[in-house]
SEKOLSE-931774 format. One record per residue: residue number from 1; x, y negated, z of N, C-alpha, C, CB in turn. Coordinates in nm, 2 decimals. Atoms other than C-alpha are relative to their C-alpha. Glycine has a CB too. Example, Ala and Ser with C-alpha at 12.3 -4.5 7.8 and 13.67 -1.06 7.14 Angstrom:
% SEKOLSE-931774
+------+--------+---------+--------+---------+----------+--------+--------+---------+--------+---------+----------+--------+
| minu | n.east | n.north |   n.up | ca.east | ca.north |  ca.up | c.east | c.north |   c.up | cb.east | cb.north |  cb.up |
+------+--------+---------+--------+---------+----------+--------+--------+---------+--------+---------+----------+--------+
|    1 |   0.09 |    0.12 |   0.00 |    1.23 |     0.45 |   0.78 |   0.09 |   -0.12 |   0.00 |   -0.10 |     0.00 |   0.12 |
|    2 |  -0.09 |    0.11 |   0.00 |    1.37 |     0.11 |   0.71 |  -0.08 |   -0.11 |   0.08 |    0.04 |    -0.05 |  -0.14 |
+------+--------+---------+--------+---------+----------+--------+--------+---------+--------+---------+----------+--------+
//
This chain:
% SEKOLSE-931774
+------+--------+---------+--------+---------+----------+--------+--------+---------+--------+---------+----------+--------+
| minu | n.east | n.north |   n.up | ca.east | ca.north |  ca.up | c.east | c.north |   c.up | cb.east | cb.north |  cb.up |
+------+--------+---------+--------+---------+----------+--------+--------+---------+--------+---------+----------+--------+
|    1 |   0.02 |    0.08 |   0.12 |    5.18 |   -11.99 |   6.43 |   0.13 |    0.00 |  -0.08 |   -0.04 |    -0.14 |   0.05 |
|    2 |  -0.07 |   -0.07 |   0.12 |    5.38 |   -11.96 |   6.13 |   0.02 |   -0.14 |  -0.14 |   -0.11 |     0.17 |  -0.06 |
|    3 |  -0.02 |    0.13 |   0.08 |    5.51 |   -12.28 |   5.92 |   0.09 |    0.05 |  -0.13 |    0.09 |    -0.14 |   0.11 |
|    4 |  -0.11 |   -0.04 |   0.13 |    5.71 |   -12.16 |   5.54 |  -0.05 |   -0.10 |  -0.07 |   -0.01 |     0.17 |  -0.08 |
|    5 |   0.03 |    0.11 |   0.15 |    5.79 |   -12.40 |   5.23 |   0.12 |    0.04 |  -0.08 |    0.00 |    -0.20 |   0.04 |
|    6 |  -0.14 |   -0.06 |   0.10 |    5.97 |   -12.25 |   4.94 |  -0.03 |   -0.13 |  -0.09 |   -0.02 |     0.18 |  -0.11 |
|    7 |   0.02 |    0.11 |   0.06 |    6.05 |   -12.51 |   4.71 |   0.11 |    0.00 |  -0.13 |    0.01 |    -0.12 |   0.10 |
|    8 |  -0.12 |    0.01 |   0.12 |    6.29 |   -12.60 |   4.38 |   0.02 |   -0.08 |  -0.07 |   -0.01 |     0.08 |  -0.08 |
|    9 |  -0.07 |    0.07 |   0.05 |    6.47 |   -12.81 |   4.20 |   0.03 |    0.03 |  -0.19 |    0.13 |     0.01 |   0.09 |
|   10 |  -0.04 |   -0.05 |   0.07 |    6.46 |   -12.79 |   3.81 |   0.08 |   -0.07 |  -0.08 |   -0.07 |     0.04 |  -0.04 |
|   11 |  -0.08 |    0.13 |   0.07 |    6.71 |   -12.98 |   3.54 |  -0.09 |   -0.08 |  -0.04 |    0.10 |     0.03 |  -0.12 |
|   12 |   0.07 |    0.12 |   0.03 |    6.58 |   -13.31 |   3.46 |   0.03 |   -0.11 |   0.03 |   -0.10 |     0.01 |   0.02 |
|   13 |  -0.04 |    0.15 |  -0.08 |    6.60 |   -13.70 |   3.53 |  -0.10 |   -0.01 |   0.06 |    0.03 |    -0.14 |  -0.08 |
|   14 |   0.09 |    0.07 |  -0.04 |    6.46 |   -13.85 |   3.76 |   0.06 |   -0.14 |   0.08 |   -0.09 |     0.09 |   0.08 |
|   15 |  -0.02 |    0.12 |  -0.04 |    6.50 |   -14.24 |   3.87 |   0.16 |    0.00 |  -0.07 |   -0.03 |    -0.01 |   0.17 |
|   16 |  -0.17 |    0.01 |   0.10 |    6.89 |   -14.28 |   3.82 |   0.08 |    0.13 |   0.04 |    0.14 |    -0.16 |   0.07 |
|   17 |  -0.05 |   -0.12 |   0.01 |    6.98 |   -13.89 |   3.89 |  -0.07 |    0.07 |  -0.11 |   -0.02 |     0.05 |   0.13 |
|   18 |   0.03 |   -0.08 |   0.09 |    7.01 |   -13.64 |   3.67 |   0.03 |    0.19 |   0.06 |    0.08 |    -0.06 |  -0.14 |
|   19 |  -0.01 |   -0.06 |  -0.03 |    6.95 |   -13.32 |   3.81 |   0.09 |    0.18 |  -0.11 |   -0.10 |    -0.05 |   0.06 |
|   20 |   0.01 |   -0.11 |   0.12 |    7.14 |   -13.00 |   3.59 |   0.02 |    0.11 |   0.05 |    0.08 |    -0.02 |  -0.12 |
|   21 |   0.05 |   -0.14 |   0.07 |    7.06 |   -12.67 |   3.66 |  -0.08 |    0.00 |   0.16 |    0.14 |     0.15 |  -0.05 |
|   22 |   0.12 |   -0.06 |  -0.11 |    6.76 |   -12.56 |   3.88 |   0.10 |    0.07 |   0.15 |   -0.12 |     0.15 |  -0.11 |
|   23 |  -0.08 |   -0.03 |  -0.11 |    6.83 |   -12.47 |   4.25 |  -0.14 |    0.03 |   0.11 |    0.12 |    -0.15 |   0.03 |
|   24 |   0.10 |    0.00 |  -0.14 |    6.60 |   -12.34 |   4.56 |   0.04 |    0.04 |   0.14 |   -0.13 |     0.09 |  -0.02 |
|   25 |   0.00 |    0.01 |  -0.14 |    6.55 |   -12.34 |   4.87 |  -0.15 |    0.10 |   0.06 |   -0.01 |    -0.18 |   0.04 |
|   26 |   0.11 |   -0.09 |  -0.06 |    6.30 |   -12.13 |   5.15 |   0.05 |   -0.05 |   0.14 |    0.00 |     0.19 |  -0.04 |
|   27 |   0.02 |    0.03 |  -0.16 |    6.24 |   -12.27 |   5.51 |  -0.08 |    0.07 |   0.05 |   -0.05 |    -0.12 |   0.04 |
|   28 |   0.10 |   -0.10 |  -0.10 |    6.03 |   -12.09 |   5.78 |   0.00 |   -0.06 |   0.12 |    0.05 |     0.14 |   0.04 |
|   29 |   0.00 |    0.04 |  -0.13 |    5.92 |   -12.21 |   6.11 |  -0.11 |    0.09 |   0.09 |   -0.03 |    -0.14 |  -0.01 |
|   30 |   0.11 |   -0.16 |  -0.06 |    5.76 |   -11.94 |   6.38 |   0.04 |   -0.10 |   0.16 |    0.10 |     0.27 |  -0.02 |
|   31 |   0.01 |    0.10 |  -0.13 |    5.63 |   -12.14 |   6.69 |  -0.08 |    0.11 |   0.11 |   -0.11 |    -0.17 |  -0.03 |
|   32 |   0.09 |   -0.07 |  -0.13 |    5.48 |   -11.97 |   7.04 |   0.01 |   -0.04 |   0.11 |    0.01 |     0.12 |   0.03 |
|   33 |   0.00 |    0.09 |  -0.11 |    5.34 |   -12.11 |   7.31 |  -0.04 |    0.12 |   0.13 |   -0.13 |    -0.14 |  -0.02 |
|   34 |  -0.01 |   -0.13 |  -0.15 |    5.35 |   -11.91 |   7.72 |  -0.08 |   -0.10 |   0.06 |    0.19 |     0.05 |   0.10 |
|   35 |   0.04 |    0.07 |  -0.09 |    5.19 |   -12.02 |   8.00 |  -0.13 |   -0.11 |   0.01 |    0.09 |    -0.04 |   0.02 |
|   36 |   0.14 |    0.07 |   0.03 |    4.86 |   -12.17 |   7.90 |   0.06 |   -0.14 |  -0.06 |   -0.10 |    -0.03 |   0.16 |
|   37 |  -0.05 |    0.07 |   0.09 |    5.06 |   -12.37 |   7.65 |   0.13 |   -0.14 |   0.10 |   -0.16 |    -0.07 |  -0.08 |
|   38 |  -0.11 |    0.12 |   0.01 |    5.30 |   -12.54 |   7.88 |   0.16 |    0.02 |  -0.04 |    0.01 |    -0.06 |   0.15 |
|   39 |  -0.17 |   -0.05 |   0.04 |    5.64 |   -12.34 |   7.78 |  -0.03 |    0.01 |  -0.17 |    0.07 |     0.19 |   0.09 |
|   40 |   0.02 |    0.00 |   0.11 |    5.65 |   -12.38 |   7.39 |   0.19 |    0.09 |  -0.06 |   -0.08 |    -0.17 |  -0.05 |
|   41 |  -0.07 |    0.00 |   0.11 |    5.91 |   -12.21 |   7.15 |  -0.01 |    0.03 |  -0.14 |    0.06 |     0.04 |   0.02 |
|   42 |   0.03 |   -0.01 |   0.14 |    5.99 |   -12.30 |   6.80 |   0.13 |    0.03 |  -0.03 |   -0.07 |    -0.11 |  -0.08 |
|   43 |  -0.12 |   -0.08 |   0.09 |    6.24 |   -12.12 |   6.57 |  -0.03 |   -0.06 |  -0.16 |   -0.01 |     0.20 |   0.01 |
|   44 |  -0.05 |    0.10 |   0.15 |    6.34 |   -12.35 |   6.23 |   0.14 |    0.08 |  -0.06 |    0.05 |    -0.19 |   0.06 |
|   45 |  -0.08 |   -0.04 |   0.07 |    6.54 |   -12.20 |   5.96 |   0.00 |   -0.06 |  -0.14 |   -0.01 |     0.12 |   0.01 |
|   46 |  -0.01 |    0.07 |   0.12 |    6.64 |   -12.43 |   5.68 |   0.04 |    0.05 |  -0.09 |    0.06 |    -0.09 |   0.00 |
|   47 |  -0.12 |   -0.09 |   0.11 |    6.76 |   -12.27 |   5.33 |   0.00 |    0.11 |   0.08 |    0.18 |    -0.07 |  -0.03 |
|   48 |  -0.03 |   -0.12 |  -0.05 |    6.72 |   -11.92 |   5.48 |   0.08 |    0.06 |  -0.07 |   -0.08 |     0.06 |   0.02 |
|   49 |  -0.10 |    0.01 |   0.11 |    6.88 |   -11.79 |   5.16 |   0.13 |   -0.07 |  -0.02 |   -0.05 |    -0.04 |  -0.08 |
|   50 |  -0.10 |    0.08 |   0.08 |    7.15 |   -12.03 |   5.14 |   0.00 |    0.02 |  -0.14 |    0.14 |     0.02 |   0.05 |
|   51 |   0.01 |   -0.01 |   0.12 |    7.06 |   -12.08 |   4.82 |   0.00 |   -0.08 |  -0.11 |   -0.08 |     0.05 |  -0.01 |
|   52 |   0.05 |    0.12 |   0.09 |    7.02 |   -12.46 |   4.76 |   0.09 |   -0.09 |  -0.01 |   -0.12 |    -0.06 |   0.06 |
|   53 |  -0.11 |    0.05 |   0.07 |    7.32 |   -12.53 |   4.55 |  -0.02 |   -0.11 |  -0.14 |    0.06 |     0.14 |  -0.03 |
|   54 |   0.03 |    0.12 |   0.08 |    7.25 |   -12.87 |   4.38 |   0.12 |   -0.03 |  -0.07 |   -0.05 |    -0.12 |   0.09 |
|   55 |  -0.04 |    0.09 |   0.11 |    7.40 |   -12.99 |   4.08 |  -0.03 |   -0.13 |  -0.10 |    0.00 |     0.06 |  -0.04 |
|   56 |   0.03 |    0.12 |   0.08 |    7.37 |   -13.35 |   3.97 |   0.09 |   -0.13 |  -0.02 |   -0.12 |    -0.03 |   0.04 |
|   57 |  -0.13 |    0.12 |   0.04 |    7.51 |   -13.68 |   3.83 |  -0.12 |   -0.07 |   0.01 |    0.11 |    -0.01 |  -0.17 |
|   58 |   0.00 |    0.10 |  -0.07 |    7.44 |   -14.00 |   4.02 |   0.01 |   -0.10 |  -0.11 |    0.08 |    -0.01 |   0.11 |
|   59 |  -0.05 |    0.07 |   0.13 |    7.42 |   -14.31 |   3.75 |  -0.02 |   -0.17 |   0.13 |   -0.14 |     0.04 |  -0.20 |
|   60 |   0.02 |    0.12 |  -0.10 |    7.45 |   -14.66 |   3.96 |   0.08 |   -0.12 |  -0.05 |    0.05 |     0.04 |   0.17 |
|   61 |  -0.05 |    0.08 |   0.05 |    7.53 |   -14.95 |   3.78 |   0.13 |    0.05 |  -0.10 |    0.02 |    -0.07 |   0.10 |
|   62 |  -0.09 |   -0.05 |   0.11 |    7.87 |   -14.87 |   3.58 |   0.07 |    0.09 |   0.12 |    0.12 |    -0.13 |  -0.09 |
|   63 |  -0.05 |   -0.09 |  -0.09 |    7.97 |   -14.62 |   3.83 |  -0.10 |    0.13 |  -0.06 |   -0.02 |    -0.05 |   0.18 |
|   64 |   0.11 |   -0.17 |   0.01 |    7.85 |   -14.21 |   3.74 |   0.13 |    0.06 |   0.06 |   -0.08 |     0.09 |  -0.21 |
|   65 |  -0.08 |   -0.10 |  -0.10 |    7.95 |   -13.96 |   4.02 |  -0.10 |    0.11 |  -0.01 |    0.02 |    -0.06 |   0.17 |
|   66 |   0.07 |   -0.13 |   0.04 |    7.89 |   -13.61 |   3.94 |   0.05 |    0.11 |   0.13 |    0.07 |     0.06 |  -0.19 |
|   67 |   0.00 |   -0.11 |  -0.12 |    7.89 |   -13.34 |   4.21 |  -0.10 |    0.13 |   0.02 |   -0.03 |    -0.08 |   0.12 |
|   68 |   0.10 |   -0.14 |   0.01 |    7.77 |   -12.97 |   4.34 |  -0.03 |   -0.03 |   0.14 |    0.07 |     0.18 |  -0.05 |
|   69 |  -0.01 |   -0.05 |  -0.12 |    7.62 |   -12.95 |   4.68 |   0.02 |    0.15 |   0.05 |   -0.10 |    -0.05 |   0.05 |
|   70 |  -0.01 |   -0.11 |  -0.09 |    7.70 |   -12.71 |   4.89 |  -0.13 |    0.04 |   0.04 |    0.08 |    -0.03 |   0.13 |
|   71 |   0.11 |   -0.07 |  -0.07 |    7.44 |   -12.47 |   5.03 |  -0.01 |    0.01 |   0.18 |    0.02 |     0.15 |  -0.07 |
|   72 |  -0.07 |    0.01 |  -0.18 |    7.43 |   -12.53 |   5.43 |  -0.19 |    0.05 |   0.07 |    0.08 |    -0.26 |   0.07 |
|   73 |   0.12 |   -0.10 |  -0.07 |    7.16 |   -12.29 |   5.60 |   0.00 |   -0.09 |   0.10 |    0.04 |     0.18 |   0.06 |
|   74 |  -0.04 |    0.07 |  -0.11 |    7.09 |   -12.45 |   5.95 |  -0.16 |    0.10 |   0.06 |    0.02 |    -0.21 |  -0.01 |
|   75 |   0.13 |   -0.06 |  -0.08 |    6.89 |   -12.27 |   6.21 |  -0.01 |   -0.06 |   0.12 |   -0.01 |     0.16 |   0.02 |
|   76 |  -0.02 |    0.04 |  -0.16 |    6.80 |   -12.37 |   6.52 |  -0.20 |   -0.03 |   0.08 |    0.14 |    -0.20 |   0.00 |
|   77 |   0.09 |   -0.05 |  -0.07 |    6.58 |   -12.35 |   6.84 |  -0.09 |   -0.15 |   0.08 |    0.08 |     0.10 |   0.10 |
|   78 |   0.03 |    0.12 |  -0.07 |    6.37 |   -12.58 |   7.04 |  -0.11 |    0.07 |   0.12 |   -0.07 |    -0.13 |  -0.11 |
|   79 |   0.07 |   -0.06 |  -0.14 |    6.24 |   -12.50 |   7.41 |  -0.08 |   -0.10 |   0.03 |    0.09 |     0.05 |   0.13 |
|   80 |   0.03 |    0.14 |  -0.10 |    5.98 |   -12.73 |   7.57 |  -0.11 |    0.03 |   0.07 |   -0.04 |    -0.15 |  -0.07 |
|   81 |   0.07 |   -0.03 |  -0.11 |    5.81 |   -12.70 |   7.88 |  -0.04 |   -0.15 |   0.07 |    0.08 |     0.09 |   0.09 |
|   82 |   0.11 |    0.09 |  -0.05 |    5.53 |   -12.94 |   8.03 |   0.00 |    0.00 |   0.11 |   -0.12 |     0.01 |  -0.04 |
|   83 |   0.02 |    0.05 |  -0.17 |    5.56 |   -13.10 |   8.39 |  -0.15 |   -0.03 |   0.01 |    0.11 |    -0.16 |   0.04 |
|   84 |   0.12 |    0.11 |  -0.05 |    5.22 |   -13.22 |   8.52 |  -0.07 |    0.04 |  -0.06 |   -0.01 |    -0.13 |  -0.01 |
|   85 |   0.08 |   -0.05 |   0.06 |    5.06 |   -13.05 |   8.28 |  -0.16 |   -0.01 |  -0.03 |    0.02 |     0.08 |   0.04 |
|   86 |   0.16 |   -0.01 |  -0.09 |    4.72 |   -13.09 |   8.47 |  -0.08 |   -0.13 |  -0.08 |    0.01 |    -0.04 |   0.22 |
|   87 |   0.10 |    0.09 |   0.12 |    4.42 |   -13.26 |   8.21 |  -0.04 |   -0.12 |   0.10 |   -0.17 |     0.10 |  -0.08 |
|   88 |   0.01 |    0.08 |  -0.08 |    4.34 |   -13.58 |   8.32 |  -0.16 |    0.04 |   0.05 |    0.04 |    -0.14 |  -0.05 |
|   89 |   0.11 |   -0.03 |  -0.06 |    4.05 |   -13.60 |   8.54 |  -0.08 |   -0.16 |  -0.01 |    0.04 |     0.07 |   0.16 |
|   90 |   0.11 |    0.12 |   0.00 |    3.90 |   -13.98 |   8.43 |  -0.04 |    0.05 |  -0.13 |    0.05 |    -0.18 |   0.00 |
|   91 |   0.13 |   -0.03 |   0.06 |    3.58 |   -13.95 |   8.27 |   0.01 |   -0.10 |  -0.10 |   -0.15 |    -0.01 |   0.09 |
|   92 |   0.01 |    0.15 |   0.07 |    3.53 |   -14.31 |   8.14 |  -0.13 |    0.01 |   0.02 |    0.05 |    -0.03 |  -0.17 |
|   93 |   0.16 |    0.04 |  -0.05 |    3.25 |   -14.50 |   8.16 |  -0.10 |   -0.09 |  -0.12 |    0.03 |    -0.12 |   0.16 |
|   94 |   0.04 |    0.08 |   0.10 |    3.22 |   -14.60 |   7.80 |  -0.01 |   -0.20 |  -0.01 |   -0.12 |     0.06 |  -0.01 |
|   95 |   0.04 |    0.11 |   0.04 |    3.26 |   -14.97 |   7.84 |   0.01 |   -0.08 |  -0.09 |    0.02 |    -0.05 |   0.05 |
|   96 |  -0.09 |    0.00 |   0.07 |    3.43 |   -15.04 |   7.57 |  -0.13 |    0.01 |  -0.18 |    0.13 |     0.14 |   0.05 |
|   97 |   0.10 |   -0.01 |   0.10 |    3.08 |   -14.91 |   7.36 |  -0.08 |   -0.11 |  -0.05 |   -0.09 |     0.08 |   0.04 |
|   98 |   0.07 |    0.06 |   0.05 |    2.91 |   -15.18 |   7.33 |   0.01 |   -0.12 |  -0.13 |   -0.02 |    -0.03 |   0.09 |
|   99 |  -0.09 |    0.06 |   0.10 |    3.16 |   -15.39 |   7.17 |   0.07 |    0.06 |  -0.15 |    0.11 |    -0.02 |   0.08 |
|  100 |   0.00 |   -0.12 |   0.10 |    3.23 |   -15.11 |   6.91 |  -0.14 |    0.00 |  -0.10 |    0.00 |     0.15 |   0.11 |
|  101 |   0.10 |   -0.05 |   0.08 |    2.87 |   -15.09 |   6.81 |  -0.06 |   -0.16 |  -0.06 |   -0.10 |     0.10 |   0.09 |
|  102 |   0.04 |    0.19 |   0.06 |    2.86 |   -15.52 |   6.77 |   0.08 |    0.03 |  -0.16 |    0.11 |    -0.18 |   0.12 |
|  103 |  -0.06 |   -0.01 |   0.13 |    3.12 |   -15.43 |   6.49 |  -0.05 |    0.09 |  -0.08 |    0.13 |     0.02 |   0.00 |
+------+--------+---------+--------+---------+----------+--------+--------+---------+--------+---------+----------+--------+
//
């Protein structure tokens, strides 16, 4: 399975920021599961590009702070493996239906 979100930033206001000059970004996420789904790994890559160099001015009462972000890639992993795994084995006995079907 396969998670991507490109996305972007163009100049403009919005609320009390003013964004000025357009800026994007591209994430990706690639997941796979082993073992009849109990060993899972997912691979996340934020800003793959490092590309998402923000420019804007902050307006907050009589205070305006103008700044560029930095572009900060970040990748990273995540392992996870399932103890006990084993589906439960209660049925139910519906009691719970009758009261359900009063409402």
């Amino acid at each position: 399975m396969q998670n991507s979100f490109l996305g972007f930033d163009t100049p403009g206001d919005n609320e009390n920021t003013k964004v000025e000059e357009w800026c994007w970004f591209a994430n990706i996420s690639l997941y796979k599961s082993f073992l009849k789904d109990r060993l899972s790994v997912q691979l996340k890559a934020y800003d793959l590009f490092n590309s998402y160099q923000a420019k804007s001015t902050i307006y907050s009462g009589n205070r305006l702070m103008t700044g560029k972000m930095e572009a900060r890639r970040n990748i990273g992993i995540t392992l996870r493996y399932k103890f006990n795994a084993a589906k439960s084995k209660y049925k139910g006995t519906g009691a719970g239906e009758s009261q359900k079907n009063r409402m």
